[in-house]
C-alpha positions in Angstrom: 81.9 -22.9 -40.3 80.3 -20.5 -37.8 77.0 -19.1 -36.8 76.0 -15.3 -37.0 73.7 -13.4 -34.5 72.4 -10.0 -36.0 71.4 -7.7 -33.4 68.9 -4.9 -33.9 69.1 -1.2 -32.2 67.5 1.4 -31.6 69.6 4.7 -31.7 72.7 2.8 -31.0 71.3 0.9 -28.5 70.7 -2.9 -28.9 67.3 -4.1 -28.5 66.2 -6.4 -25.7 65.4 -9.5 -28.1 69.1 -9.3 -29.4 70.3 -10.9 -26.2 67.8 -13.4 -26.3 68.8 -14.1 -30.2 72.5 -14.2 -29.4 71.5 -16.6 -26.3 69.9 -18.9 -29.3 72.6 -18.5 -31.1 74.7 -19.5 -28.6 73.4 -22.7 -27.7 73.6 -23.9 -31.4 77.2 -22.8 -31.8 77.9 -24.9 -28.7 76.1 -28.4 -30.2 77.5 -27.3 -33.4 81.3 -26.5 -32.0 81.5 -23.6 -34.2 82.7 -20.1 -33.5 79.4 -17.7 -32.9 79.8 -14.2 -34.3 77.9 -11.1 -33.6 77.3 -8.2 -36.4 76.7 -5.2 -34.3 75.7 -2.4 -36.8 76.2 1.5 -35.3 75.6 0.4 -31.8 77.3 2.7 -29.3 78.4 -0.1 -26.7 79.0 -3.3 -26.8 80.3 -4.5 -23.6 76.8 -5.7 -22.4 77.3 -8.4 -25.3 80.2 -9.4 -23.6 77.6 -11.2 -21.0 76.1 -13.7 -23.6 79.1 -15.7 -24.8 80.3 -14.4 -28.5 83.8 -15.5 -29.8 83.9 -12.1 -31.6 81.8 -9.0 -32.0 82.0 -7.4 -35.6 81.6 -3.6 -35.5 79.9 -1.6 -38.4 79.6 1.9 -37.5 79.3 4.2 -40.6 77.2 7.7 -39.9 75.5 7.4 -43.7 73.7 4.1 -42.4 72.3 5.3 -38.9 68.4 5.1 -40.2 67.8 1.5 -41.2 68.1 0.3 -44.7 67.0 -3.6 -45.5 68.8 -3.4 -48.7 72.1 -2.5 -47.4 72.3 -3.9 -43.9 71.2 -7.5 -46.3 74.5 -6.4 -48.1 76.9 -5.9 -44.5 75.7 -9.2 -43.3 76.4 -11.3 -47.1 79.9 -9.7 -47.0 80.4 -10.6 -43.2 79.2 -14.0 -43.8 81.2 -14.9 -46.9 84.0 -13.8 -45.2 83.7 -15.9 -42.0 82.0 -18.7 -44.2 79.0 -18.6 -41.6 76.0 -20.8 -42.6 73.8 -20.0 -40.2 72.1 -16.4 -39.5 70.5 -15.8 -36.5 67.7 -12.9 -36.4 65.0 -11.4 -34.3 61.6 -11.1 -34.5 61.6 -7.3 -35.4 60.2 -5.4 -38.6 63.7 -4.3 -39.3 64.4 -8.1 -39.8 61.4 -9.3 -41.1 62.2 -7.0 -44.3 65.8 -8.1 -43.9 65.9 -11.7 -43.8 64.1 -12.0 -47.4 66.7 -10.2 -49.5 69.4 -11.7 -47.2 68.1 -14.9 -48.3 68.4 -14.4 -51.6 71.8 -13.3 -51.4 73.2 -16.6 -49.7 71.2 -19.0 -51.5 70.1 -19.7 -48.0 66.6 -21.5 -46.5 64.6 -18.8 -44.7 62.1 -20.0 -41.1 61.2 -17.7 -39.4 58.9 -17.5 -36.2 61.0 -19.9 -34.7 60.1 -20.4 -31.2 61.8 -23.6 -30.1 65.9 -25.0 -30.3 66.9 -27.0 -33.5 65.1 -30.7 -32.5 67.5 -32.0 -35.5 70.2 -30.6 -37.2 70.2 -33.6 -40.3 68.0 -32.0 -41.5 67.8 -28.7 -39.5 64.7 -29.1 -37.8 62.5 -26.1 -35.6 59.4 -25.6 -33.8 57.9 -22.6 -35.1 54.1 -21.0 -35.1 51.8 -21.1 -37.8 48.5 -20.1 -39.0 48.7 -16.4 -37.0 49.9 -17.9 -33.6 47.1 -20.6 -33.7 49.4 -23.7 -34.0 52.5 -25.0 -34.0 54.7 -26.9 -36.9 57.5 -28.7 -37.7 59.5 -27.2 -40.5 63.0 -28.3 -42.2 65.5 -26.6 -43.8 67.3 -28.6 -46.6 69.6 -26.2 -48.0 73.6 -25.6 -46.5 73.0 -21.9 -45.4 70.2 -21.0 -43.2 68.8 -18.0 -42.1 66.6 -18.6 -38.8 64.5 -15.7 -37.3 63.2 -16.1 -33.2 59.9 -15.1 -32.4 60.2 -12.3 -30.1 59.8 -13.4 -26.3 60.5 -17.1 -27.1 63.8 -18.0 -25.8 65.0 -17.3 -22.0 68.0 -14.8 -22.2 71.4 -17.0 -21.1 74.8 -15.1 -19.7 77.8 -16.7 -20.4 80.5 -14.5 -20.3 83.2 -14.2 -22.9 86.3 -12.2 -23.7 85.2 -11.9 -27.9 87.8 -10.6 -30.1 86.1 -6.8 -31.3 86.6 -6.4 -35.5 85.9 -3.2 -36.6 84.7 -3.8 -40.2 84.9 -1.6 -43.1 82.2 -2.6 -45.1 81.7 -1.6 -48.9 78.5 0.3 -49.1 76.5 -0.6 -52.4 75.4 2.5 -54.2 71.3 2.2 -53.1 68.2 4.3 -53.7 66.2 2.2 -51.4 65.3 3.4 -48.5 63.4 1.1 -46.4 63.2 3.0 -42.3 62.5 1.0 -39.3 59.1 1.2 -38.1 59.5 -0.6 -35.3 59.0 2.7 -33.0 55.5 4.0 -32.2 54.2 7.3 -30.3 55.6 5.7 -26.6 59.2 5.7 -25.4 59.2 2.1 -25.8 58.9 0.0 -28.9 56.2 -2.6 -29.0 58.3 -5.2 -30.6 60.6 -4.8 -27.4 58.5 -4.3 -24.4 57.7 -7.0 -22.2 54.3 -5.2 -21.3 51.9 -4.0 -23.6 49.3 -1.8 -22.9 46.5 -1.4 -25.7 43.3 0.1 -25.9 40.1 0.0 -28.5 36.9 2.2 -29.2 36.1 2.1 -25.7 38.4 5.1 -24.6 35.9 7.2 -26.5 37.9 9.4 -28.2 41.4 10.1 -28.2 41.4 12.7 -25.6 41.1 9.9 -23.2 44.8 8.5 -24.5 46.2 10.2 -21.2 44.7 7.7 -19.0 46.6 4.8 -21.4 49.7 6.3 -21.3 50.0 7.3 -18.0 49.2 3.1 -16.8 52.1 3.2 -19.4 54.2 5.1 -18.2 53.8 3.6 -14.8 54.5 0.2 -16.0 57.7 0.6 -18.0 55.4 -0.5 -21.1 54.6 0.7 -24.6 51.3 1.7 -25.9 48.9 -0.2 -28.8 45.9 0.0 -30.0 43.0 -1.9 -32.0 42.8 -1.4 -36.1 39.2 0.9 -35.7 41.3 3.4 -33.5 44.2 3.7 -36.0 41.3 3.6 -38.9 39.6 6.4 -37.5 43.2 8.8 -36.7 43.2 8.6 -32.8 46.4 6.7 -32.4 49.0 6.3 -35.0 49.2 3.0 -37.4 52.3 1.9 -35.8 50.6 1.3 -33.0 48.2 -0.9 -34.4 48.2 -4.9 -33.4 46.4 -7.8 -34.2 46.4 -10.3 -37.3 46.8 -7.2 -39.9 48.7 -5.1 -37.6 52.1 -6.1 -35.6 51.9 -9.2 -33.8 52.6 -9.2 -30.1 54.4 -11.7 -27.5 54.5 -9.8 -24.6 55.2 -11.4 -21.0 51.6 -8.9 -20.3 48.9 -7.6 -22.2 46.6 -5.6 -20.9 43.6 -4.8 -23.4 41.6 -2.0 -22.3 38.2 -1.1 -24.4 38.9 -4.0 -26.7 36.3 -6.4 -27.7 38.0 -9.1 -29.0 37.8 -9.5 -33.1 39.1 -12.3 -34.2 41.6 -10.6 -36.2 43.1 -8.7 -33.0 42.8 -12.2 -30.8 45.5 -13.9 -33.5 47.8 -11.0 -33.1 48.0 -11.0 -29.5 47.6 -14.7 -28.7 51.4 -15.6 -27.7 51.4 -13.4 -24.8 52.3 -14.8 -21.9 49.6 -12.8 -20.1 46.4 -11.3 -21.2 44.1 -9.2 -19.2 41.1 -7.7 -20.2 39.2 -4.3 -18.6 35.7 -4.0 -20.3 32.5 -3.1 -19.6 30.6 -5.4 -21.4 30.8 -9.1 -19.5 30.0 -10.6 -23.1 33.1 -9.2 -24.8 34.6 -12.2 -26.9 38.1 -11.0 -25.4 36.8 -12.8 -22.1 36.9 -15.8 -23.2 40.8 -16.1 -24.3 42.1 -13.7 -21.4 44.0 -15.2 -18.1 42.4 -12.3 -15.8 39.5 -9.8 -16.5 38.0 -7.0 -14.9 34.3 -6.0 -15.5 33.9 -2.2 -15.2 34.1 0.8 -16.7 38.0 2.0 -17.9 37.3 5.6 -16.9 37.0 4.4 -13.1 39.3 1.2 -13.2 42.0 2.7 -15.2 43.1 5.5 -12.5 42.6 3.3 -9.5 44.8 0.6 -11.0 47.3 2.8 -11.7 47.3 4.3 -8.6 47.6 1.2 -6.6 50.3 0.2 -9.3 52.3 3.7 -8.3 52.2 3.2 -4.8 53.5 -0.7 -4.8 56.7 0.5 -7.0 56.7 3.4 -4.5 56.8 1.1 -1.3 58.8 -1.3 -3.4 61.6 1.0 -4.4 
């Protein structure tokens, strides 16, 4: 038996939650004493995997499957998995994998939990701790069947270096014939992904108008974080969709969230509400966003925006 930890990219680099889902993947492989394996697909270097303890690291780099495909990527991991009779997968939180997991899945006849946010509490049956009800609650789920496919909620498990020397595989997959195509969307406007930043910065209806956008970006850009925004901006065209979070957007676990302009709907509360951090910049002192935030600010974003950033430029500049 062994365990495998898919790793997501992002133009051949991997992802920040893959080290965090091969340090999960890790820990089980040790209780379990069973070889962990990682499938790196088209990722340019792996030596920084070295640092999280793999036995091996098996390659795929073909040019034809650069731009994401859930069909086919399902396919690499089946064959990889038959291969090295692994019955357990281990995935991240990301779109990429949220489309993935399903048809993989299917394929190995496997149980599928995913929002997992807590180590196996039982492995007869396999156990988790995962969230429920749109990050309102907790549960207890099981999974009964012999494969398993498990899927970390992003930002739920501490990154763990344990150094290896893995064996490197390259692997020459067979490519099913597919007319699927299925991108990533995990990418909005910014430099940085939302499902991979640690800080999110988001802003609603109260930036007026997306000529404002500047003053968002630039906290951004300041804090090494990616840009959101609330559904009514991405409704009315100021900000792209896939940059849209809340319940019917993409969910965010950030370690900070700054909402700027934002109410507070209920909808955009469940999306956000497994940040680590949330504070709130809004004018209005009854904004419902208040009320669930760990630090607000009452004032007008045109005049606290630039002075926080500011002050946030000239700590990294004295810190540096």
């Amino acid at each position: 038996m062994s365990i495998i930890a898919y790793i997501e990219s992002n133009n051949g680099v991997a992802k920040k939650s893959a080290f965090e889902v091969i340090s999960y993947a890790k820990n089980i492989s040790n209780k379990l004493a069973v070889e962990l394996i990682v499938v790196a697909v088209n990722i340019n270097d792996t030596n920084e995997i070295f640092d999280y303890g793999p036995d091996k690291i098996i390659t795929v780099n073909k040019e034809d499957i650069k731009i994401f495909n859930a069909k086919i990527y399902a396919d690499i991991i089946y064959q990889i998995a038959k291969k090295n009779s692994a019955n357990y997968v281990i995935l991240g939180g990301g779109v990429d994998s949220k489309f993935l997991a399903p048809i993989l899945s299917i394929k190995l006849n496997a149980g599928y939990l995913s929002n997992v946010v807590e180590l196996p509490s039982n492995f007869e049956p396999f156990t988790v701790k995962r969230t429920s009800f749109s990050n309102k609650s907790f549960c207890d789920a099981s999974i009964y069947s012999e494969n398993k496919i498990i899927s970390l909620s992003s930002n739920s498990y501490e990154k763990m270096k344990i150094p290896s020397n893995p064996q490197i595989i390259e692997f020459d997959v067979e490519i099913p014939n597919s007319t699927i195509k299925q991108d990533s969307i995990e990418t909005a406007k910014g430099n940085i992904s939302i499902a991979d930043a640690d800080i999110v910065v988001s802003a609603g209806r109260g930036m007026k108008g997306p000529e404002n956008w500047h003053l968002i970006e630039n906290l951004a850009n300041t804090l090494n974080a990616a840009t959101a925004c609330s559904k009514p901006v991405s409704d009315l065209g100021w900000r792209p969709h896939s940059e849209h979070v809340g319940q019917t957007g993409k969910p965010v676990a950030t370690n900070l969230y700054i909402a700027i302009g934002i109410s507070g709907a209920i909808q955009h509360l469940a999306g956000v509400s497994s940040s680590k951090v949330k504070v709130v910049i809004n004018n209005d002192p009854d904004a419902p966003f208040f009320k669930a935030a760990d630090y607000g600010v009452i004032g007008d974003a045109f005049e606290v925006v630039p002075k926080l950033n500011e002050k946030l430029k000239a700590f990294k500049a004295e810190n540096n």
